[in-house]
C-alpha positions in Angstrom: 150.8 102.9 77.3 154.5 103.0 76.3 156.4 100.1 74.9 157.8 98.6 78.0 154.3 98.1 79.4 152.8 96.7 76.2 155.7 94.5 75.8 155.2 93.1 79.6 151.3 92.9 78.8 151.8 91.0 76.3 154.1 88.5 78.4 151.9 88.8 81.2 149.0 87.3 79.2 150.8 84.4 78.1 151.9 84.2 81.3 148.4 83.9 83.2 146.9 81.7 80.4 150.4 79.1 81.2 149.2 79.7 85.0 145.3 79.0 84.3 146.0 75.1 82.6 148.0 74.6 86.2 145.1 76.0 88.4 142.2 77.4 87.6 140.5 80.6 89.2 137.8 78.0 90.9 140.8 75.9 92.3 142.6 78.6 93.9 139.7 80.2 95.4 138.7 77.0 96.7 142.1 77.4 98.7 141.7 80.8 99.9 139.7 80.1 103.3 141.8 77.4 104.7 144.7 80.5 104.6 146.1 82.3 107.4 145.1 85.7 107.4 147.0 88.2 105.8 149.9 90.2 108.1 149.1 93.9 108.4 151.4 95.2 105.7 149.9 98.8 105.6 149.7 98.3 109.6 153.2 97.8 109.8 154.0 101.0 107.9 152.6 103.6 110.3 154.8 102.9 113.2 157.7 106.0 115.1 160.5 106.7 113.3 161.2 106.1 109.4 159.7 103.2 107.7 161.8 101.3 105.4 160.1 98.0 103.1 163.1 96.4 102.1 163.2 94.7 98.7 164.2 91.3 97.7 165.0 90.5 93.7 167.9 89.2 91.8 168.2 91.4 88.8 165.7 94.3 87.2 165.5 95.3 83.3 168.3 98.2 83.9 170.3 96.0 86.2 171.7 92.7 84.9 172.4 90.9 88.3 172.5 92.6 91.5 175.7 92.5 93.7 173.5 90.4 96.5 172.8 86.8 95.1 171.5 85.4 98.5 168.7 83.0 99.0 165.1 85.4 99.3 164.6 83.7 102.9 167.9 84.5 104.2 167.6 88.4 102.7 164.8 88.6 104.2 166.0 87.7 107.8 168.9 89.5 107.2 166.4 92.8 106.3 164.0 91.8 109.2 167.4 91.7 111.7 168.6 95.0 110.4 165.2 97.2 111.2 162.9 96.7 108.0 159.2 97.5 109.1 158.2 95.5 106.2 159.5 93.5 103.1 159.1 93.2 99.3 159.2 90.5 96.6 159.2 91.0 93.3 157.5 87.9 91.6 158.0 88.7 87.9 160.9 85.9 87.2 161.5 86.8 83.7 163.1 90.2 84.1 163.7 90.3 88.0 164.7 86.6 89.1 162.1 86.0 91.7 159.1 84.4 91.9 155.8 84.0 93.6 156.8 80.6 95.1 159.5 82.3 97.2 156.5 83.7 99.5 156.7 81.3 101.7 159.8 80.3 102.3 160.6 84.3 102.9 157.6 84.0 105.4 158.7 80.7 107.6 162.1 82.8 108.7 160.9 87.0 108.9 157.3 87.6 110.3 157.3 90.8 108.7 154.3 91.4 106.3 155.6 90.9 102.8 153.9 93.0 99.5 154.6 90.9 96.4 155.2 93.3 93.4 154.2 92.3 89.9 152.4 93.4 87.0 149.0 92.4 87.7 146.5 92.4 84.4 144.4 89.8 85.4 142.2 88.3 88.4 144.0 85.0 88.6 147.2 86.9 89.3 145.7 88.2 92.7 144.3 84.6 93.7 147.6 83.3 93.1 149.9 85.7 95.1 146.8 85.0 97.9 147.3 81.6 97.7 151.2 81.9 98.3 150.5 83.7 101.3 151.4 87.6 100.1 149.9 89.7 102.6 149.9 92.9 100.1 150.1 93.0 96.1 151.2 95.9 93.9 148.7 97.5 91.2 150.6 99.9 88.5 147.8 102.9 87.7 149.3 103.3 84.3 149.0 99.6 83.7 145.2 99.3 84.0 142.5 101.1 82.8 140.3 103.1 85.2 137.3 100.2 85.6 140.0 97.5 86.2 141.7 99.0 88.6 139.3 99.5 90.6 138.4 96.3 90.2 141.5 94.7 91.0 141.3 96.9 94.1 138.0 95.8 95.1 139.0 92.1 94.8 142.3 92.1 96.7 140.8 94.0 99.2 138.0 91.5 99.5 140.3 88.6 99.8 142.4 90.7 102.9 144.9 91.6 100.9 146.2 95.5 101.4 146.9 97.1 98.0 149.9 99.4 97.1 148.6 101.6 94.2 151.9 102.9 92.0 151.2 106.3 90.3 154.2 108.0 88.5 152.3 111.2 88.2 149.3 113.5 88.9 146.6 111.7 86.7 147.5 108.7 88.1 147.2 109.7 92.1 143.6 111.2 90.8 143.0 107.4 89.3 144.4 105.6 92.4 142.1 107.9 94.4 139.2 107.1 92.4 139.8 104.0 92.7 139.5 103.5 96.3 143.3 103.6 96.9 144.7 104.5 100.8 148.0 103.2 100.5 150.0 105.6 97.7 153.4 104.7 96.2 155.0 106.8 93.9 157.6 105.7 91.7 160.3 108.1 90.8 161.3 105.7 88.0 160.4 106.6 84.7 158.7 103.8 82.7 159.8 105.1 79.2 163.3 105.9 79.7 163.9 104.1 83.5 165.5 107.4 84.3 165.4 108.0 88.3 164.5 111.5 89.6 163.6 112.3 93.3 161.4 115.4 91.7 158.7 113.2 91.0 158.3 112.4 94.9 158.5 116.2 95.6 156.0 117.3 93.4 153.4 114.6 94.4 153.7 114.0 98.0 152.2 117.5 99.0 149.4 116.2 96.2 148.3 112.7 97.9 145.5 112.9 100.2 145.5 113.2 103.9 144.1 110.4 105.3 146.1 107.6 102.7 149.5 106.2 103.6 152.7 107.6 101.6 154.9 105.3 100.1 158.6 106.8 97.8 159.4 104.2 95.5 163.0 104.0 93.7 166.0 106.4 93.9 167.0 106.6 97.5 170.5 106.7 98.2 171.2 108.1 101.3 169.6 109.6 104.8 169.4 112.4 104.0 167.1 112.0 101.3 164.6 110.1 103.3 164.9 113.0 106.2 163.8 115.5 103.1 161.4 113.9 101.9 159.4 112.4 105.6 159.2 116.5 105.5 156.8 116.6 102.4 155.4 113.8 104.3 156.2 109.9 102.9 155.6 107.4 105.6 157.4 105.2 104.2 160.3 104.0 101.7 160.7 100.9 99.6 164.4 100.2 99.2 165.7 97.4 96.8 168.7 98.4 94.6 170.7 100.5 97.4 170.6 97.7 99.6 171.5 94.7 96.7 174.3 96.4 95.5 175.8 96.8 99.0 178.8 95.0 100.1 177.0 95.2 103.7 173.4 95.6 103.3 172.8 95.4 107.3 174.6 98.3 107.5 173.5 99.8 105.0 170.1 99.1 106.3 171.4 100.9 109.7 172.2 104.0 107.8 169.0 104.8 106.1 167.2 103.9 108.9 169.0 106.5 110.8 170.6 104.4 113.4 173.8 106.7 113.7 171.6 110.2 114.4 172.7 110.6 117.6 176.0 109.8 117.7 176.7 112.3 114.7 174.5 114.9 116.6 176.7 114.5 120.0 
């Protein structure tokens, strides 16, 4: 593990054992079955056309505040106006300015299914985000070790929660695999250097297995991007720092989304 992740561990722990003196694992699964069920987030993925999950955050560890400062509820009304199939919060408020009690708020104005992205390291973690009402959670394959990943994957699963497995290479799609893992993002971000490379979706999309859903992660720009890469076959694409640095994020939204294809094409 490099020294960004053991730096977050570390945080992470201190983090969860803050969390546990507030509510314990017994009082928040004592919530759990008085909750709506989940929304279908890896239902909402596998619909005609291209598939955005649009992502809500207020800064990131390369980015020190994004150009869009808006509430999360009103981004994600905006994003559910403009054509998302599905939206993102990132819940880590120490380095991205969001947090997990922004769930519902984002949820009472867009009915889209919502995947809260964090970096999970422990079971209270994944009763938490089900007890704001998440309807998917992030695991990082890298993060975790082979037996807790699985884990982890076993337990959201169990409590309706859809899982997003991140892999940033080969032995890591062979661990999310392992690990029971259908829905497949891979992040073209590098976690030493936060270096952004497309290559990284080209080389492993061909790789990922048939029958799991395909999700590109970081560096997409522009349409024509997403039209090269729904040929190696990604269902879908989770957008954040395009869209919060646009000046006009609906249309921005518009563009990836492919809105304007016939009208260039006539």
């Amino acid at each position: 593990m490099n020294r960004f992740l053991t730096a977050i561990t570390e945080a992470k722990l201190e983090e969860v054992a803050a969390a546990q003196k507030v509510r314990t694992v017994q009082q928040l699964q004592d919530r759990i079955a008085d909750l709506p069920p989940c929304r279908g987030f890896t239902r909402a993925l596998r619909g005609d056309g291209t598939t955005i999950i649009a992502e809500v955050k207020r800064r990131s560890p390369s980015v020190a505040a994004y150009l869009q400062q808006a509430p999360p509820p009103a981004l994600a009304k905006l994003y559910t106006e403009s054509g998302a199939s599905a939206l993102s919060l990132v819940t880590d408020a120490a380095r991205f300015g969001t947090s997990l009690f922004e769930i519902r708020p984002m949820r009472r104005v867009a009915a889209l299914p919502r995947v809260a992205k964090d970096f999970i390291i422990h079971p209270h973690q994944i009763l938490a985000l089900r007890v704001a009402q998440a309807d998917a959670i992030l695991l990082i394959a890298r993060l975790l070790e082979d037996a807790r990943l699985a884990e982890f994957h076993a337990q959201a699963v169990e409590l309706g929660l859809d899982v997003l497995v991140e892999c940033h290479d080969e032995a890591d799609v062979r661990r999310a695999v392992d690990a029971g893992a259908t829905l497949i993002g891979i992040n073209n971000r590098d976690l030493d250097d936060f270096t952004v490379t497309l290559d990284t979706s080209r080389r492993l999309l061909p790789a990922l297995p048939a029958d799991c859903t395909r999700v590109v992660e970081s560096g997409i720009g522009g349409r024509e991007e997403i039209l090269e890469l729904e040929e190696l076959g990604a269902d879908a694409f989770l957008i954040g720092g395009s869209l919060l640095q646009s000046p006009d994020p609906a249309a921005h939204l518009a563009g990836l989304l492919g809105s304007n294809d016939e009208e260039k094409v006539s």
